[in-house]
Biotite code that builds the C-alpha atoms (Angstrom):
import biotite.structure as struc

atoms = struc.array([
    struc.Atom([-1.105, 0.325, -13.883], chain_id="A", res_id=1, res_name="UNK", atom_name="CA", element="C"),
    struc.Atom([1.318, 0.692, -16.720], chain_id="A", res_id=2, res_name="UNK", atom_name="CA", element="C"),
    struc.Atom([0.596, 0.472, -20.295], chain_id="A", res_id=3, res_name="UNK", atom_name="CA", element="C"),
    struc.Atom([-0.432, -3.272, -21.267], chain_id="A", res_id=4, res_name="UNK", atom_name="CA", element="C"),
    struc.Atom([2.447, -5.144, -21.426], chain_id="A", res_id=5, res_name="UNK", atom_name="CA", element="C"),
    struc.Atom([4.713, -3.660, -19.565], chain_id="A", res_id=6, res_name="UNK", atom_name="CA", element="C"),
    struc.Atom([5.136, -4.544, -16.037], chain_id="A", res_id=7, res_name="UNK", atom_name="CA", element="C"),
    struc.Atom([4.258, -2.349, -13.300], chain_id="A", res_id=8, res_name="UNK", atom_name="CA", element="C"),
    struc.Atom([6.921, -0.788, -11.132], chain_id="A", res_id=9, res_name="UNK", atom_name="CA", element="C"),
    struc.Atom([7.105, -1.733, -7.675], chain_id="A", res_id=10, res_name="UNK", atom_name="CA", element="C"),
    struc.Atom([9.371, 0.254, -5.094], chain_id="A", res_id=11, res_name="UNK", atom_name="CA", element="C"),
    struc.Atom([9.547, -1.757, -2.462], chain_id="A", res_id=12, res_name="UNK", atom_name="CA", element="C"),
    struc.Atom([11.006, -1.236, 1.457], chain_id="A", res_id=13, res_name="UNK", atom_name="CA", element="C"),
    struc.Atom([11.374, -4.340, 3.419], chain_id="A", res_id=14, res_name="UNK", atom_name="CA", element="C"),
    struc.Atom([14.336, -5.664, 5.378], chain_id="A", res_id=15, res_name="UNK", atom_name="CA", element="C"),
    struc.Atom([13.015, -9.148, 5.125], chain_id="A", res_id=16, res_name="UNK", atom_name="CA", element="C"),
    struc.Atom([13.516, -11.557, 1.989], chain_id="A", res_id=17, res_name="UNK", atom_name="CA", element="C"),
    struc.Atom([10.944, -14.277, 2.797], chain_id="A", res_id=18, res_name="UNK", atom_name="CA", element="C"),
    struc.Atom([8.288, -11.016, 2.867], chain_id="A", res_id=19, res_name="UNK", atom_name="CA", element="C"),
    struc.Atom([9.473, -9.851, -0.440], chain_id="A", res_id=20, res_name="UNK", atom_name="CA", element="C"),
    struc.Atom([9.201, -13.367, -1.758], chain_id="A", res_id=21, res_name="UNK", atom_name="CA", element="C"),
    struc.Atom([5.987, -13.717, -0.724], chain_id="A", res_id=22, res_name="UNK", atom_name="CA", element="C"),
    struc.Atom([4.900, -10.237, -1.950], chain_id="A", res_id=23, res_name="UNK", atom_name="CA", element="C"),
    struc.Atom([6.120, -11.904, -5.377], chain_id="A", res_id=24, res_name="UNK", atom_name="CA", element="C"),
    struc.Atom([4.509, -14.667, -5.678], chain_id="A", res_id=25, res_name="UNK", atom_name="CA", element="C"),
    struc.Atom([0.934, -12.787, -4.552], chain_id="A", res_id=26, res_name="UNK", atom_name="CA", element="C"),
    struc.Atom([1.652, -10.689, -7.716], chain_id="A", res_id=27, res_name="UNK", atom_name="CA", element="C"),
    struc.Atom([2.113, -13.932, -9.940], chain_id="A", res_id=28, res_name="UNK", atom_name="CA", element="C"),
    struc.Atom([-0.695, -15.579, -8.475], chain_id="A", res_id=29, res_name="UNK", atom_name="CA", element="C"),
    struc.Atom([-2.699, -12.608, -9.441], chain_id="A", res_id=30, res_name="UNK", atom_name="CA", element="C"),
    struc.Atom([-1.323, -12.468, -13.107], chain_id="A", res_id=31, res_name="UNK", atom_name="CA", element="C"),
    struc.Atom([0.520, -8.820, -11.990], chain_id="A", res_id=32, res_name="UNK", atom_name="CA", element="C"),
    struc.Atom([3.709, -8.580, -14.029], chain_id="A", res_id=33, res_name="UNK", atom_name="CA", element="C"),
    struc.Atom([5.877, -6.442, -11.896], chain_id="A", res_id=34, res_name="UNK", atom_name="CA", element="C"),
    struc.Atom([9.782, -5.453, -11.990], chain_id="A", res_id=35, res_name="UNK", atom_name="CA", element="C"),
    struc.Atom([10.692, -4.784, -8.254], chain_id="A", res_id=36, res_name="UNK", atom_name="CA", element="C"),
    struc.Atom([13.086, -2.135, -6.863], chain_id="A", res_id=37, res_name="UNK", atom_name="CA", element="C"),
    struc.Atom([14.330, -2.786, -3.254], chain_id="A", res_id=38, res_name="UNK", atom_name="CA", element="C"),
    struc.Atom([15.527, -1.608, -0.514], chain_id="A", res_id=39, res_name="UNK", atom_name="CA", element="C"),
    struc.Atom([16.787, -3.462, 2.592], chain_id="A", res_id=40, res_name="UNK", atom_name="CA", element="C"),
    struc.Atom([16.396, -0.364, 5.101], chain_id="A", res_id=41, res_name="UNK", atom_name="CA", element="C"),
    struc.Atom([14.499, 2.695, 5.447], chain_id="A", res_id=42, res_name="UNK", atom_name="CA", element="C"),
    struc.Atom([18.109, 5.344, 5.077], chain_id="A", res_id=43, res_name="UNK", atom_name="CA", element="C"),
    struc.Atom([18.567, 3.467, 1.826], chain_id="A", res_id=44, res_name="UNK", atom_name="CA", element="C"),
    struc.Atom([14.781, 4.289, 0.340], chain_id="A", res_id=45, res_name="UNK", atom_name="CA", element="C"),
    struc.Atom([15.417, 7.430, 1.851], chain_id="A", res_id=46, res_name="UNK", atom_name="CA", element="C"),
    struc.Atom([18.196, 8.077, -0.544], chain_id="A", res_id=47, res_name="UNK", atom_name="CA", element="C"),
    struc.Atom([17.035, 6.471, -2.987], chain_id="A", res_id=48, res_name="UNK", atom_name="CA", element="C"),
    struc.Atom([13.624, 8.112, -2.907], chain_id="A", res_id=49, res_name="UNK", atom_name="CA", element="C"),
    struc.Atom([15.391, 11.188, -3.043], chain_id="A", res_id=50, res_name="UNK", atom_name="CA", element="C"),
    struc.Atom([17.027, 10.133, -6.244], chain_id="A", res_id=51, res_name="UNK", atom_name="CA", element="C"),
    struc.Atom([13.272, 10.022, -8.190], chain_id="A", res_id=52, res_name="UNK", atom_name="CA", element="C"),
    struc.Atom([12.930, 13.512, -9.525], chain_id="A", res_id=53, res_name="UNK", atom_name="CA", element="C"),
    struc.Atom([12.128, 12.314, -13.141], chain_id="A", res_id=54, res_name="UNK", atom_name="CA", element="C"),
    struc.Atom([9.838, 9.404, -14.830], chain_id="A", res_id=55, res_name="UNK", atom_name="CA", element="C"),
    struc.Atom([9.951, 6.670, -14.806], chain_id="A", res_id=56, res_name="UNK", atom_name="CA", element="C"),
    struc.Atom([8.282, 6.917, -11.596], chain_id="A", res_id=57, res_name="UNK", atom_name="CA", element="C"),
    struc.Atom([7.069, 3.619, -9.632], chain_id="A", res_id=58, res_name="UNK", atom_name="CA", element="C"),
    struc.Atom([3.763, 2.674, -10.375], chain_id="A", res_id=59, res_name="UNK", atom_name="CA", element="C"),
    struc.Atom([3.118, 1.706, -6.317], chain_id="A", res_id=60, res_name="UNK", atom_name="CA", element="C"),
    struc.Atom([5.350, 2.187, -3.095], chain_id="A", res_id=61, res_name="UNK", atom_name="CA", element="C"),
    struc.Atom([5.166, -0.555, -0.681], chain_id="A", res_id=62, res_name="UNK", atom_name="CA", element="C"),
    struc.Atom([6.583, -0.012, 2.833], chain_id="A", res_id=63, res_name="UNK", atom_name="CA", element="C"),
    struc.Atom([7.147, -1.961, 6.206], chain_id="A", res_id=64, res_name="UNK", atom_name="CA", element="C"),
    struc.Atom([6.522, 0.079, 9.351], chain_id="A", res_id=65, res_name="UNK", atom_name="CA", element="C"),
    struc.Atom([9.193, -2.052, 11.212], chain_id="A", res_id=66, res_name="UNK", atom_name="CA", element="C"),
    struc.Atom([12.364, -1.142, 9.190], chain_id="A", res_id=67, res_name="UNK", atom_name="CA", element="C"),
    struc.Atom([16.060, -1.025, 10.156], chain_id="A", res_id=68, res_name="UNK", atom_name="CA", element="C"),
    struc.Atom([17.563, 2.631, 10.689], chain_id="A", res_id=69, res_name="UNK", atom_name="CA", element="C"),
    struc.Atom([14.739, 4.986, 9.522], chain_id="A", res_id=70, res_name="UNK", atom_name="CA", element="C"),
    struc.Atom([10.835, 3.227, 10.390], chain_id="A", res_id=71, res_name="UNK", atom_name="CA", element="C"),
    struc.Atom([8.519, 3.006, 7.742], chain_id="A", res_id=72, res_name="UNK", atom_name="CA", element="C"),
    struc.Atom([6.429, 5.914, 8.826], chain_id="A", res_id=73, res_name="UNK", atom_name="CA", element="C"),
    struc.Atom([9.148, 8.479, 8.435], chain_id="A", res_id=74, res_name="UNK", atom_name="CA", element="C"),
    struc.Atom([9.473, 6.981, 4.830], chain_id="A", res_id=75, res_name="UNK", atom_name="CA", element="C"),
    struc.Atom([5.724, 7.365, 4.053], chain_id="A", res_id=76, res_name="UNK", atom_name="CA", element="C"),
    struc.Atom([6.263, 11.015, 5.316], chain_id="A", res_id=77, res_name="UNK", atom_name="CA", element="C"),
    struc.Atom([8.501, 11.507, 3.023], chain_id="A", res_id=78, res_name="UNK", atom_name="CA", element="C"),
    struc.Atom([7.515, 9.816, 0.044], chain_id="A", res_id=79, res_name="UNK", atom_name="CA", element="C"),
    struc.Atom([4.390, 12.566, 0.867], chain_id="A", res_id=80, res_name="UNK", atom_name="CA", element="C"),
    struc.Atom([6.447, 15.695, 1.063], chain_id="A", res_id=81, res_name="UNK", atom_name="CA", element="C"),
    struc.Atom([7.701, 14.913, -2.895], chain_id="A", res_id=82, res_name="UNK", atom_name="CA", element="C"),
    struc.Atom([5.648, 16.013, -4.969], chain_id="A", res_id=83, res_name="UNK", atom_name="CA", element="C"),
    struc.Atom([6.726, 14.377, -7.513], chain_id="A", res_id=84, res_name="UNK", atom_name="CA", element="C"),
    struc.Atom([5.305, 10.852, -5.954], chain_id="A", res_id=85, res_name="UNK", atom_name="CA", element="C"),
    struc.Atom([2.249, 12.706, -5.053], chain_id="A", res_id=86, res_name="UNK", atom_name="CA", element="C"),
    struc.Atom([-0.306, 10.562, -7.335], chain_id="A", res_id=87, res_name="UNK", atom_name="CA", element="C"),
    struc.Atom([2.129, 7.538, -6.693], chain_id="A", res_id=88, res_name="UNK", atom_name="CA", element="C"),
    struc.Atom([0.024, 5.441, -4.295], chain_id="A", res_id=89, res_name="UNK", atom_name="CA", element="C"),
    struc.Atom([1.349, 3.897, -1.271], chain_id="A", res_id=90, res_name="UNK", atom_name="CA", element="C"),
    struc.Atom([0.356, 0.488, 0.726], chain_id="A", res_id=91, res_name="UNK", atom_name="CA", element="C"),
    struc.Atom([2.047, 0.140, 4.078], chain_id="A", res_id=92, res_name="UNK", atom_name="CA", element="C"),
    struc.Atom([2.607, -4.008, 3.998], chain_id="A", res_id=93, res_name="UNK", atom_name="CA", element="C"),
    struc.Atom([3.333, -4.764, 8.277], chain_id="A", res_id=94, res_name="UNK", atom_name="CA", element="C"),
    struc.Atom([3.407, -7.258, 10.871], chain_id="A", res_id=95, res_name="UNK", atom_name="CA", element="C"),
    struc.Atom([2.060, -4.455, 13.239], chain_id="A", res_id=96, res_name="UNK", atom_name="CA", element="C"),
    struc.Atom([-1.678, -5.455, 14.230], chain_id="A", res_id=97, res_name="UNK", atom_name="CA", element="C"),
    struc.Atom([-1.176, -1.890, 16.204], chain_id="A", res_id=98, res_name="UNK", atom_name="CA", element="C"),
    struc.Atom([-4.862, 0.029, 15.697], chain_id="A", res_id=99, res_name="UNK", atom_name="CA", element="C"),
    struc.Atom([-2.329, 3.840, 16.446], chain_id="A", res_id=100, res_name="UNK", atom_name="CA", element="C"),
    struc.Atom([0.304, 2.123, 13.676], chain_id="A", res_id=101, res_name="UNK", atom_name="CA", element="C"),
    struc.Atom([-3.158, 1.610, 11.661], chain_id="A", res_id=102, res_name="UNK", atom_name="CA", element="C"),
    struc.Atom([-4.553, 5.250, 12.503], chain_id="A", res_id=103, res_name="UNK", atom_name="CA", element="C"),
    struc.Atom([-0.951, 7.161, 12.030], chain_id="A", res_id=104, res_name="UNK", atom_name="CA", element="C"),
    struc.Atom([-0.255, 5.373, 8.517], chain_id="A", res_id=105, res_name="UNK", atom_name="CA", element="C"),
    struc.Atom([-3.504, 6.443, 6.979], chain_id="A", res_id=106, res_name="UNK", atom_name="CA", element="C"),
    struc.Atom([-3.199, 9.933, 8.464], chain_id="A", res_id=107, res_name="UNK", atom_name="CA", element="C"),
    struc.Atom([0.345, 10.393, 7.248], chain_id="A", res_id=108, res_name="UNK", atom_name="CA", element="C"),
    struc.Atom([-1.203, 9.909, 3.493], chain_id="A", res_id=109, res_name="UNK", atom_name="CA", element="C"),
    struc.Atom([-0.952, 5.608, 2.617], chain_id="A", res_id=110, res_name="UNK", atom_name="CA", element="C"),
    struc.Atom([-4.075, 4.212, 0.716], chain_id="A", res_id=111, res_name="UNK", atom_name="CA", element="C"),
    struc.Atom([-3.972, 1.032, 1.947], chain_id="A", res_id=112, res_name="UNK", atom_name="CA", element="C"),
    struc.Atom([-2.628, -0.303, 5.276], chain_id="A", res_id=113, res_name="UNK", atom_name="CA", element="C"),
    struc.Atom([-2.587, -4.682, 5.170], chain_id="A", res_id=114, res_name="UNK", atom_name="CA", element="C"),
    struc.Atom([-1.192, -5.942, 8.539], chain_id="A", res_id=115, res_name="UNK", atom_name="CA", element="C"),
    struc.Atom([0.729, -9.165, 6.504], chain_id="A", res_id=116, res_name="UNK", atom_name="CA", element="C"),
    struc.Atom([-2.276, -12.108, 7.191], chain_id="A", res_id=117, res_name="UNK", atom_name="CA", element="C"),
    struc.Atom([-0.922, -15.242, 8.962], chain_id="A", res_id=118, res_name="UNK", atom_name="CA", element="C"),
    struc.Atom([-1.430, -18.026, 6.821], chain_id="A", res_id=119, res_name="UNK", atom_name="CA", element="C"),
    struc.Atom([0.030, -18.039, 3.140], chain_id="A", res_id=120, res_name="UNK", atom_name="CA", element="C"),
    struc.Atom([-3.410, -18.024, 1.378], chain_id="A", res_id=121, res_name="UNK", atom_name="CA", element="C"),
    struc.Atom([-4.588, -15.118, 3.232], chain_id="A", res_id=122, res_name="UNK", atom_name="CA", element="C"),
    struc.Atom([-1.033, -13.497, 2.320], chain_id="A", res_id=123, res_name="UNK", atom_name="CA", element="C"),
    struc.Atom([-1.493, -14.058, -1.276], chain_id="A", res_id=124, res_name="UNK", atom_name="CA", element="C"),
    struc.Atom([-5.150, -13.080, -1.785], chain_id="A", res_id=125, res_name="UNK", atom_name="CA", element="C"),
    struc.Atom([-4.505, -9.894, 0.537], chain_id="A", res_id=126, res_name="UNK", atom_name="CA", element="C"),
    struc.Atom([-1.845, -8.679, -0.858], chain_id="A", res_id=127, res_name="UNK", atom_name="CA", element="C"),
    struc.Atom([-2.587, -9.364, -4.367], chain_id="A", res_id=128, res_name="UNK", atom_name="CA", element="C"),
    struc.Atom([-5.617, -8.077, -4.095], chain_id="A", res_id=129, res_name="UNK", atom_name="CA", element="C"),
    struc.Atom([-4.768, -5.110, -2.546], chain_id="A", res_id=130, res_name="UNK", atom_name="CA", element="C"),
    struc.Atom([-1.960, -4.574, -4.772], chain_id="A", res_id=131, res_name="UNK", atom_name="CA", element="C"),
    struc.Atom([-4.320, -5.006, -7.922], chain_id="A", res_id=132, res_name="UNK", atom_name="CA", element="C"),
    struc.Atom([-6.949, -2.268, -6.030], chain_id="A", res_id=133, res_name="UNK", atom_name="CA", element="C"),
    struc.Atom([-4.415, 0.526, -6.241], chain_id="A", res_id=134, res_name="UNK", atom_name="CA", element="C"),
    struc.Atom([-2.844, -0.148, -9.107], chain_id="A", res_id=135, res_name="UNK", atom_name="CA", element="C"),
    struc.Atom([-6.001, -0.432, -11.646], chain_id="A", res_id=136, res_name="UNK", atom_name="CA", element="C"),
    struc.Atom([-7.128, 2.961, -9.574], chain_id="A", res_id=137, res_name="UNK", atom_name="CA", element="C"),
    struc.Atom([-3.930, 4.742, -10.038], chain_id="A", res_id=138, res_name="UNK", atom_name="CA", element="C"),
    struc.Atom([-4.681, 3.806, -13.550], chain_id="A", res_id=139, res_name="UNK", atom_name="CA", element="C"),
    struc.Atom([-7.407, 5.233, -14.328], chain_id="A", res_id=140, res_name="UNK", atom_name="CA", element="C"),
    struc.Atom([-8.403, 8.784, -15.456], chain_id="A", res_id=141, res_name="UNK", atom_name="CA", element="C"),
    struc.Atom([-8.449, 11.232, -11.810], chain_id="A", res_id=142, res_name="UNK", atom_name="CA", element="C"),
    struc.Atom([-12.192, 12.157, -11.956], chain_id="A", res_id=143, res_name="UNK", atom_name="CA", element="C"),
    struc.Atom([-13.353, 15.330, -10.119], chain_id="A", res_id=144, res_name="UNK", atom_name="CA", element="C"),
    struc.Atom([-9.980, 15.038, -8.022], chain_id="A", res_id=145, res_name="UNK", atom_name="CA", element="C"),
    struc.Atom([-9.444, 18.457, -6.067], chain_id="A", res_id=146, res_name="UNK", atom_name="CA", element="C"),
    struc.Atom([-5.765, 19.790, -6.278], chain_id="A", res_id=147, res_name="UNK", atom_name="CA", element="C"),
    struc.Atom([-3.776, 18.395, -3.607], chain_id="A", res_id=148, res_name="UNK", atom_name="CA", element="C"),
    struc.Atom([-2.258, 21.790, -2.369], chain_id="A", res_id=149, res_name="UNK", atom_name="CA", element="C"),
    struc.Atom([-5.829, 22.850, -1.885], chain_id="A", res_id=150, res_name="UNK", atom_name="CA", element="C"),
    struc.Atom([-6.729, 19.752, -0.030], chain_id="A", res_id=151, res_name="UNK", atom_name="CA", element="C"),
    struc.Atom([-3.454, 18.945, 1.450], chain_id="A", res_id=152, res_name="UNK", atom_name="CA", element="C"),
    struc.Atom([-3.780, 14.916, 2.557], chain_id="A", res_id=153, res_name="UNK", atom_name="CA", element="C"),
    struc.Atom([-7.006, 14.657, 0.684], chain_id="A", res_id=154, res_name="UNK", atom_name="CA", element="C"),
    struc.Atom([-6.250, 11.164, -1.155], chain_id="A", res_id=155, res_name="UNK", atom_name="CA", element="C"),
    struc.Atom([-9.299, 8.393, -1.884], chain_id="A", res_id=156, res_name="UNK", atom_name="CA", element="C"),
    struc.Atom([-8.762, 5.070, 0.519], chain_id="A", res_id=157, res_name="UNK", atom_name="CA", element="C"),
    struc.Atom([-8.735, 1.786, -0.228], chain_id="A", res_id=158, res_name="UNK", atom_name="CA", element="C"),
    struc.Atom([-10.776, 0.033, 2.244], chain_id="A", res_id=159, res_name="UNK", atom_name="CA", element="C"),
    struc.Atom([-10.828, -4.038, 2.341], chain_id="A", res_id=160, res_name="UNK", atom_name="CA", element="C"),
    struc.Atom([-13.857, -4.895, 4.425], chain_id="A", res_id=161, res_name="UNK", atom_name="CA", element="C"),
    struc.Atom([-15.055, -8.091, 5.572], chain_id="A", res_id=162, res_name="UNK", atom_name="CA", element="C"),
    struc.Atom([-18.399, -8.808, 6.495], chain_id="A", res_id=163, res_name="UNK", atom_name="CA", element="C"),
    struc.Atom([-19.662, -10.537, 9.727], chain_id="A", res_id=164, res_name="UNK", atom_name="CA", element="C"),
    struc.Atom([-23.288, -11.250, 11.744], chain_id="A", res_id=165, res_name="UNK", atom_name="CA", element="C"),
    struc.Atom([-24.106, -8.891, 14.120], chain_id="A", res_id=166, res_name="UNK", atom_name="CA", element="C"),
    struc.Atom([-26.771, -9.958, 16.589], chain_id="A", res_id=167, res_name="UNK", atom_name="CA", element="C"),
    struc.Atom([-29.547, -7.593, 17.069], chain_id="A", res_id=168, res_name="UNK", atom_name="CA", element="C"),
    struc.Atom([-32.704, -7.847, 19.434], chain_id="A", res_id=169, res_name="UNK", atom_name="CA", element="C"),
    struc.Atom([-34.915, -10.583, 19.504], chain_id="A", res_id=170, res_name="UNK", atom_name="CA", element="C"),
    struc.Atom([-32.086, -12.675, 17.841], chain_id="A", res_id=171, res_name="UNK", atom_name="CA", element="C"),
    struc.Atom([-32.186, -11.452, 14.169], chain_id="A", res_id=172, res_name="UNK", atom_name="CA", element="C"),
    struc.Atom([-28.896, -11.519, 12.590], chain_id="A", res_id=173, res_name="UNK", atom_name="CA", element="C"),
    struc.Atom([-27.632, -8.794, 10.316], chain_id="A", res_id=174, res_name="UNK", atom_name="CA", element="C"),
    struc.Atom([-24.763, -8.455, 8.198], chain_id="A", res_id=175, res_name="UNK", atom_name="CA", element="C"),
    struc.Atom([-22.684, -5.450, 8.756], chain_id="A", res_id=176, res_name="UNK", atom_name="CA", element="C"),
    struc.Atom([-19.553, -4.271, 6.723], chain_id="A", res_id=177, res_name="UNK", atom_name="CA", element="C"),
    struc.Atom([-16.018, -3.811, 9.065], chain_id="A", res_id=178, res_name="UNK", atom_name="CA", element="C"),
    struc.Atom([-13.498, -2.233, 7.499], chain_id="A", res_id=179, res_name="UNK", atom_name="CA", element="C"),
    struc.Atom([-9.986, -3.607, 8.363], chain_id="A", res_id=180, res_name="UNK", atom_name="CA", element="C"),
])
């Protein structure tokens, strides 16, 4: 995250303003003091990602998958191939509940995927959350991290997971973790 008290920079792509005002108030709910860049559609973050060849860099990248002009996915991929933004991480923030979008995102090099929750409390404590996750581990010290040109799309993952009764035999319940 950046220093203390300074607010963390947040490049954000998503064509819809009730999203990014929701986004906003998830980082005020979770005491995250953020300045926001955004763009509308994914040819403008193109450009404008293009533009970041010197710090200040963002301190996350959020992206829609369902963008106007150029789709989200082509922005992660190229947010991937700067290496610039290499340690920079990236949540992909959709209304796609598509397991392939899911698959493709976290392939392509995102640390978190969060298919946007339907209710406004599960918005605000998923995204906040999230949002806090990668920011206080972008934060800290890289420990034992192996160079990315050796590992190419080696990244860590953040994983939200949920946990749920599974029945087993004879009717004893256990808890297992699901990652979503």
């Amino acid at each position: 995250m950046s220093s203390p008290g300074n607010p963390a920079q947040v490049f954000i792509v998503e064509d819809n303003d009730p999203d990014v005002f929701l986004l906003e108030e998830a980082l005020r709910e979770h005491g995250i003091p953020a300045q926001l860049q955004r763009c509308s559609d994914g040819e403008e973050a193109l450009l404008a990602l293009s533009q970041i060849d010197q710090a200040p860099f963002p301190d996350i990248i959020i992206i829609d998958l369902n963008l106007p002009k150029v789709t989200g996915l082509e922005i992660l991929k190229h947010v991937r191939s700067l290496r610039q933004l290499d340690e920079v991480p990236v949540m992909i923030l959709t209304s796609s509940q598509s397991k392939s979008d899911r698959v493709l995102s976290l392939k392509h090099g995102a640390d978190a995927y969060i298919a946007k929750p339907p209710t406004l409390p599960e918005f605000l404590a998923a995204v906040g959350a999230g949002v806090r996750a990668l920011l206080e581990r972008s934060a800290a010290p890289p420990r034992g991290r192996l160079d990315s040109a050796i590992c190419g799309q080696l990244r860590p993952r953040v994983r939200l997971r949920i946990f749920r009764p599974v029945r087993r035999s004879r009717g004893r319940r256990l808890r297992s973790a699901v990652a979503i």
